[in-house]
N, C-alpha and C positions, 0 to 999 in steps of 0.2 A: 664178243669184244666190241667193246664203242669205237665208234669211228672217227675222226677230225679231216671231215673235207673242206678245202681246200679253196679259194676264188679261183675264177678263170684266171690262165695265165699265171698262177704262182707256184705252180711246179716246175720251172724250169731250173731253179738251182736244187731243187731235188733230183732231177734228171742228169744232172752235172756232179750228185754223192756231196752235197754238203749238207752236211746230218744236223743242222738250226733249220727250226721253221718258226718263226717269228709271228707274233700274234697280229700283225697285219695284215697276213696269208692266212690266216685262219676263219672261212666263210661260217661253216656251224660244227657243233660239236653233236654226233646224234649217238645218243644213247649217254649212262653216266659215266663220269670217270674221276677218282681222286686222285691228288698227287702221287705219280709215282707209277700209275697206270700206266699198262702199256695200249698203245690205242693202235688202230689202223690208221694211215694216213692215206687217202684217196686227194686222186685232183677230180674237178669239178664234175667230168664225164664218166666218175665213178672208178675211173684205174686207179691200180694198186700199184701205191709209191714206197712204202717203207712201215714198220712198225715201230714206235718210237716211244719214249716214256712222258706220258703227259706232266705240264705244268701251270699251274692257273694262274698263280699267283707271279710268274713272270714273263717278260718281256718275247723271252723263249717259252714259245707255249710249247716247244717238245722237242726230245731231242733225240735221235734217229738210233736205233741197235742195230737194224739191220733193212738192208735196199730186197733181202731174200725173204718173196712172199713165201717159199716155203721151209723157213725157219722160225721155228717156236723162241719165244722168249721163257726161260726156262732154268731152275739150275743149270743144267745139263750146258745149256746157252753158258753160263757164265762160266761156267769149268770149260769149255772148250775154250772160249774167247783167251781165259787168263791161264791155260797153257801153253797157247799159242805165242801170247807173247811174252812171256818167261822162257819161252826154246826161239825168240827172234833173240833176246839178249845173250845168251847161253852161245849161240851160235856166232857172235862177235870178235874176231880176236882181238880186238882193241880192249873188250872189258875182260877179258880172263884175266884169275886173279883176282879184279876187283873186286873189295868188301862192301865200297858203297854203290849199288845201283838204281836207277829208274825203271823198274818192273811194266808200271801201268804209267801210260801219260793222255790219261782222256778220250778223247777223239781218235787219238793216232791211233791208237789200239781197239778202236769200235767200240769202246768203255766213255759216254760220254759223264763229265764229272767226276770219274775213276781215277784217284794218280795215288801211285804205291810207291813206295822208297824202299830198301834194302839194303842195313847196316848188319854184315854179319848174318847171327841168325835171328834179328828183329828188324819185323818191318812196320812200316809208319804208314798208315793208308787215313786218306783225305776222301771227302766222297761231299763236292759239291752240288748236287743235282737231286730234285726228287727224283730221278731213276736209279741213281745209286742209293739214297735215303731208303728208297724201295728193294732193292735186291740187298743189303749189307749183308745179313747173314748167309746168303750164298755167293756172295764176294771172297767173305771171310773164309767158308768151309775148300773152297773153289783156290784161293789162295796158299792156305795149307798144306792143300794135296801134292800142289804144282812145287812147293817150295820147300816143305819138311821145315818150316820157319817153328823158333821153341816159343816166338809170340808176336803178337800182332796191338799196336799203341794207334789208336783212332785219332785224328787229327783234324777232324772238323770243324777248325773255329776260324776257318777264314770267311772274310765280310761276305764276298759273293754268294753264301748259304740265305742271308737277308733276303736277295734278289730271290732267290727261291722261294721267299715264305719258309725258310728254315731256321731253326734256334742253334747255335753251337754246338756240338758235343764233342767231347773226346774222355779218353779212358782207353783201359784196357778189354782187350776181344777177347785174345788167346793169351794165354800162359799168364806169366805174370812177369813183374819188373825185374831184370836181371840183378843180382848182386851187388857189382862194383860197377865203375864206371864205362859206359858202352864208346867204344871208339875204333874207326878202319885205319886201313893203312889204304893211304893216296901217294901213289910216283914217290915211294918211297922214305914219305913222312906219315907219320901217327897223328889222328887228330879228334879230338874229342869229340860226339853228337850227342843230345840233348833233345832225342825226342817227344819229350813232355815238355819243355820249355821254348825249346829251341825256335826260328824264325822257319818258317814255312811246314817241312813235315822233321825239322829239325837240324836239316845244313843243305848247301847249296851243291846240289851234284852238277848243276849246268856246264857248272864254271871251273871244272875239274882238267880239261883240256886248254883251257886257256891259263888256268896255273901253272900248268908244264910248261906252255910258252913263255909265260913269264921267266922260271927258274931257267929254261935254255937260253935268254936272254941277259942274264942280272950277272952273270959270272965281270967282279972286279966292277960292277956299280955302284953308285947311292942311288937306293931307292926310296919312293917316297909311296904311302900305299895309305890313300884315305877312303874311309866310311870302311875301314879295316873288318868289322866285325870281330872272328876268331882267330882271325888271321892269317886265312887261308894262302893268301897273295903271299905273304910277310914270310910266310915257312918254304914257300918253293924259291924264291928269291933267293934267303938263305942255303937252300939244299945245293940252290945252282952256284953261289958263289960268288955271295952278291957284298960290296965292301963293308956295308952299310945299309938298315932300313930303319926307314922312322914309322912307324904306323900310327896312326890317327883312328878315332872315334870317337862319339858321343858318349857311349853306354860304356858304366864303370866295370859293371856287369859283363859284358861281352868281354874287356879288356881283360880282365882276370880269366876268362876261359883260354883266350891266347894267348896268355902264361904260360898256364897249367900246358896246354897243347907246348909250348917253348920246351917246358919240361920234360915231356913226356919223349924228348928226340934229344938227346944228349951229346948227338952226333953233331948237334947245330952250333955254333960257338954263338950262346947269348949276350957276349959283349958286344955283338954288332946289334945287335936291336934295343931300339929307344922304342919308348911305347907312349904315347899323349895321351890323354881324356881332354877332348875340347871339340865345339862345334868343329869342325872342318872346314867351313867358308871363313869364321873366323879367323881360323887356323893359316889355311891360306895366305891369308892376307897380312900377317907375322910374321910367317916366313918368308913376304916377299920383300917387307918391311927391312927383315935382319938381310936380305938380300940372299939367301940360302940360294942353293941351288939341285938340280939332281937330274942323274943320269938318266932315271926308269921313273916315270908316276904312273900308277895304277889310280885312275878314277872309277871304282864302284858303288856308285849310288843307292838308296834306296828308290822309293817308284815315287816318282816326281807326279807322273798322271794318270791314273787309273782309268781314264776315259780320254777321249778327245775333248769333251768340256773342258778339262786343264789342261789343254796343250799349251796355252800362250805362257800362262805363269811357269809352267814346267820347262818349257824353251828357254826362258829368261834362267832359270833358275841351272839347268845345264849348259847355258853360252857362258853364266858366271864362274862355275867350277873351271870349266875346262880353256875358259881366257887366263884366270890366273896359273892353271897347270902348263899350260902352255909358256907365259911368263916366268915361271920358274923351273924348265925345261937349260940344261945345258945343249952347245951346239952340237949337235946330232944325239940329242936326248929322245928318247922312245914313250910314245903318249899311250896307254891302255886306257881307253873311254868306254864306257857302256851304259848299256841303259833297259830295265825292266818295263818300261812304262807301258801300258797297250793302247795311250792314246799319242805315242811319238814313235809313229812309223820308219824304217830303215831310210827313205829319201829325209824328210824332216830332219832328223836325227842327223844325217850328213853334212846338209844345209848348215846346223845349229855347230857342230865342227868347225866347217871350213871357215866361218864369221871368226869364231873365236880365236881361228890362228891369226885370219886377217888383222881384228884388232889388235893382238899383240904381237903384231909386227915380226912375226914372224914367214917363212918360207913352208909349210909343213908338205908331208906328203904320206897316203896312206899307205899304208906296206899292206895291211890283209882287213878282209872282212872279217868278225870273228864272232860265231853263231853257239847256238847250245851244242853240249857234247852229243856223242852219237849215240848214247842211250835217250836222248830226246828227239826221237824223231818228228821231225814237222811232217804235220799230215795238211795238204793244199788248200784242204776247204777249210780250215779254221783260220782265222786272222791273222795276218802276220804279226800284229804289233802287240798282241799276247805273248810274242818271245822276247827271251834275251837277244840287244841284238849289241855289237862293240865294234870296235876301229883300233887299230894300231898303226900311231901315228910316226913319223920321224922327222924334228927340224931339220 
């Protein structure tokens, strides 16, 4: 097995289990290795730090499986790893029941690049890392075993595959496309996924636990719920008993799934939902125009900065949502703000908040922090600003 030793002194945050070794830490590489390799990683006096999967072609020259020099990297490795954490979700009592869940999430699960989804009995795996590029088919067989799933839909075409030196792919693994239309039941609404089209590995499980809070809160509101998507927000509002929602988005597309999702719950009285196609900041800014107002705005964004290089435009661009949201906030209206971005950190992000109430003269106060659900585990040594991170606000 080739090795990647290490400069003086750049073992320390390997010593501390943070499974990135970044190519500035990296003294020499002895012996060969192509992507996807699992290498030794030594520090400079030769100690055994970790076995990790090498990567050349980025910035992460590798990324950590295991701190245990005496664990093989191995099928055997990956069926163990991804039983393990298919019996941590299993063991949950918050997700019993649930149809949609977060299987594998990267890092947190010792799977660096690994994140698996589970609607039903199809699951959606993502595999951003030449170590995952490298092990798929014993991901996939390691998978199956653990889940008795009737198929598996590859979802590899997020940008970060690039930083890899990787091409997109996706397609089918196992089995083949279900019949009709694939959709779970969430807190008691039905809602379509779209794992071949869909945004991410086909819907957002994050934000599964913050819809709850929503619908607990909307009973006899107007809500207002922009960058809507499928309408995730807009059906728990509704389920809670909410007077009125207007939902907002761009995509004509998406707006017709949350329809059909409108449809598919019969239980929901669709005369309280109006549904827009219009930018949102736009939008906004007509409404504040017509002078509207509302009890509950849900602001869910897409990702404003994918790096810290766009923090400042992405700040401007979230003090601007969430000034007018705030603006068109009734007295003691309830603010849902969030934010994907991973180069706008939890402090930042609070920062870009509090302004925006300042400017619009308002009093705000935060009631809760509000994080990914608990099938997302944050594991310490990954960034924080890789997650979902929100605020709930009240004038």
């Amino acid at each position: 097995m080739s090795q990647l030793i290490l400069f003086p002194g750049k073992e320390r945050s390997l010593l501390r289990r943070h499974p990135w070794i970044f190519a500035g830490s990296v003294g020499r590489l002895k012996g060969k290795a192509r992507p996807g390799d699992t290498v030794e990683v030594l520090a400079d006096d030769g100690k055994f730090l970790a076995r990790a999967a090498y990567s050349p072609d980025s910035q992460i020259r590798a990324r950590v499986w295991t701190f245990n020099e005496n664990e093989t990297i191995d099928d055997v490795f990956f069926k163990r790893r991804i039983a393990e954490a298919v019996a941590r979700r299993r063991n949950l009592p918050e997700l019993k029941n649930e149809e949609g869940v977060r299987l594998l999430h990267g890092e947190s699960d010792g799977l660096p690049g690994v994140v698996c989804d589970q609607y039903g009995d199809t699951l959606s795996l993502q595999l951003t890392s030449a170590g995952g590029e490298k092990w798929r088919k014993a991901i996939v067989n390691a998978l199956v075993q653990a889940t008795g799933c009737a198929r598996i839909y590859e979802r590899s075409d997020s940008d970060v595959r690039r930083l890899e030196g990787l091409e997109p792919v996706t397609g089918w693994l196992h089995g083949e496309a279900p019949a009709g239309d694939l959709s779970i039941m969430e807190n008691g609404v039905r809602l379509l996924v779209d794992v071949v089209g869909g945004h991410k590995t086909g819907f957002y499980l994050d934000q599964r636990e913050n819809r709850l809070l929503t619908g607990a809160l909307a009973a006899g509101k107007s809500v207002l719920n922009c960058f809507c998507y499928t309408g995730g927000f807009s059906l728990q509002a509704l389920a809670g008993g909410a007077a009125s929602v207007l939902s907002i988005d761009s995509s004509g597309p998406a707006l017709e799934t949350a329809k059909r999702n409108m449809a598919l719950n019969p239980q929901l009285d669709a005369a309280r939902a109006e549904w827009w196609e219009a930018d949102v900041f736009t939008a906004l800014r007509e409404l504040r125009k017509a002078e509207r107002k509302f009890d509950l705005i849900v602001l869910d964004p897409p990702k404003f900065a994918p790096s810290a290089a766009h923090a400042d435009r992405a700040a401007r661009a979230y003090k601007d949502i969430n000034l007018l949201g705030f603006r068109l906030l009734n007295p003691g209206g309830l603010l849902f703000t969030y934010s994907c971005s991973g180069g706008i950190g939890n402090e930042l992000f609070q920062k870009i908040i509090a302004g925006a109430a300042l400017d619009a003269g308002v009093d705000a106060r935060i009631l809760r922090h509000l994080a990914a659900g608990p099938d997302h585990p944050i594991a310490l040594a990954v960034p924080e600003g890789e997650y979902l991170k929100g605020l709930l606000c009240q004038v």
